[in-house]
C-alpha positions in Angstrom: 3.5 5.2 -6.9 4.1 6.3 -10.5 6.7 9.5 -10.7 6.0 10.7 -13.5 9.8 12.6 -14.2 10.5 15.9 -16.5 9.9 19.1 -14.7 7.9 17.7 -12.0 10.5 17.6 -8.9 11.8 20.5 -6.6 15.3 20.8 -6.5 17.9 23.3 -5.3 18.1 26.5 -6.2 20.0 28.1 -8.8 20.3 30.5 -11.7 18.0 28.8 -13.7 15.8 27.8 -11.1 16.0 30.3 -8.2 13.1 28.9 -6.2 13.9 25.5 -7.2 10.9 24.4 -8.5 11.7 22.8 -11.7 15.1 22.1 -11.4 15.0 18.6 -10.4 14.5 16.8 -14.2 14.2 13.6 -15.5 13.9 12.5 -18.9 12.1 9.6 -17.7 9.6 8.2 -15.3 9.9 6.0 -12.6 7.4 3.7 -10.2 9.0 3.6 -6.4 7.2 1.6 -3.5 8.1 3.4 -0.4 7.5 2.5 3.4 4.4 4.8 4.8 5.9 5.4 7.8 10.0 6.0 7.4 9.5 6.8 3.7 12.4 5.1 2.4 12.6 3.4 -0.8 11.7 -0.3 -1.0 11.9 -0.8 -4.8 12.0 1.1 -7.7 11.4 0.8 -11.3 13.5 2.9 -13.9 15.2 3.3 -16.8 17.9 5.8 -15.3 21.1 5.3 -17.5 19.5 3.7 -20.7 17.4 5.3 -23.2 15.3 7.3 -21.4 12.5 7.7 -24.1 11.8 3.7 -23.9 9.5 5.0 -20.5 8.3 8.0 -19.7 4.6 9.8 -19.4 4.5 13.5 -18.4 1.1 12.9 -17.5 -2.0 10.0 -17.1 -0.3 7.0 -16.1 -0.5 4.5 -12.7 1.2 1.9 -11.4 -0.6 -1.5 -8.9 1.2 -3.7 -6.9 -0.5 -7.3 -7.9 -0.8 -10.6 -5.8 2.0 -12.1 -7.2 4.8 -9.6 -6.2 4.8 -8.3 -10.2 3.8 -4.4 -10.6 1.2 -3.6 -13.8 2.3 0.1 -14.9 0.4 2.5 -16.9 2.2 4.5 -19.3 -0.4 6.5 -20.2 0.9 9.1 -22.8 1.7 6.2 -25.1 -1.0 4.3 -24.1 1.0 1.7 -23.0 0.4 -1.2 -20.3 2.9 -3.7 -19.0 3.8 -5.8 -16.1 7.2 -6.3 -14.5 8.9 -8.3 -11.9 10.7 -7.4 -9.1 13.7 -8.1 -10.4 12.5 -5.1 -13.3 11.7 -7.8 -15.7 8.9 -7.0 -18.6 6.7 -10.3 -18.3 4.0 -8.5 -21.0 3.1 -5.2 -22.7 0.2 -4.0 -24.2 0.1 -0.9 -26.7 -3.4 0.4 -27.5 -4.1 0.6 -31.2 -7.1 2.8 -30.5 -6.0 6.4 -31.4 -7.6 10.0 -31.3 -9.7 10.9 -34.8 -7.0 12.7 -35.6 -4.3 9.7 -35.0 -2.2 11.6 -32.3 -2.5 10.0 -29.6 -3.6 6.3 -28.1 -3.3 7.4 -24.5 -4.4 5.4 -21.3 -5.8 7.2 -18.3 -5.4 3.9 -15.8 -5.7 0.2 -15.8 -6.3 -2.3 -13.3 -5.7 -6.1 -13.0 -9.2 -7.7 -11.9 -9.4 -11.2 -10.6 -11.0 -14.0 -13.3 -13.8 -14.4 -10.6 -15.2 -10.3 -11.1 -15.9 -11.4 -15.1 -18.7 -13.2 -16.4 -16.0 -15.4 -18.6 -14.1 -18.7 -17.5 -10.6 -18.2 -17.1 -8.9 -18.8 -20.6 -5.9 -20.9 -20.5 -2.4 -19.4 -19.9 0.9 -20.0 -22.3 3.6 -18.5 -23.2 4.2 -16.1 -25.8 7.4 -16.0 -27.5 7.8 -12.6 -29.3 9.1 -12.8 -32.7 12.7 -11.6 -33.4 12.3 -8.0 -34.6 15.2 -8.5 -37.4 13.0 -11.1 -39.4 10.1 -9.6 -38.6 7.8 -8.3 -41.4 4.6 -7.6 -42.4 2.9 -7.7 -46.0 2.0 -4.4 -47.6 -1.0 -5.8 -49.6 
């Protein structure tokens, strides 16, 4: 289940907060799998204690468990799709580059991971990607 943080958790009361509601905040989100019946957490995903900005939608975003133990999260306020192991691992990420008319925001309602066998394509063939390192990194303004 994706949580999606901020203001959305009951707390305990207190002056700032006297029902509660509220007072519970996270600057970031967080995907948990929890057992149905004892409700206990069986894994989590999270950025607690590092720079919370690097994941976190207020709003629109999902998480699916997949076949082979990875999760594919939705971070749908920054229209924003990767997969991670269990270990927490980022195995890909995609970023939309489709944005509003305006240009404010590319944001993702949901995604899914569909088998190759549901499209009317032949599997393409899988290989790595090695990203490039972001201090040599550069782009041509032409």
């Amino acid at each position: 289940m994706f949580d999606n943080g901020g203001a959305a958790g009951y707390g305990f009361a207190n002056p700032a907060s006297p029902g509660g509601v509220g007072s519970a905040r996270r600057g970031n989100s967080r995907v948990l799998e929890l057992n149905p019946v004892t409700f206990e957490k069986n894994w989590e995903y999270s950025v607690a204690g590092q720079e919370s900005y690097r994941f976190f939608s207020h709003y629109v975003s999902s998480a699916q468990r997949l076949p082979n133990g990875n999760t594919m999260i939705t971070e749908g306020a920054d229209g924003r799709i990767f997969e991670v192991t269990s270990a927490g691992a980022i195995v890909w990420e995609y970023v939309s580059p489709f944005f509003t008319k305006n240009g404010d925001t590319n944001r993702v309602y949901r995604a899914y991971r569909v088998p190759y066998e549901w499209l009317p394509i032949a599997k393409p063939a899988e290989r790595a990607v090695i990203p490039p390192n972001v201090r040599d990194f550069r782009l041509n303004s032409q």
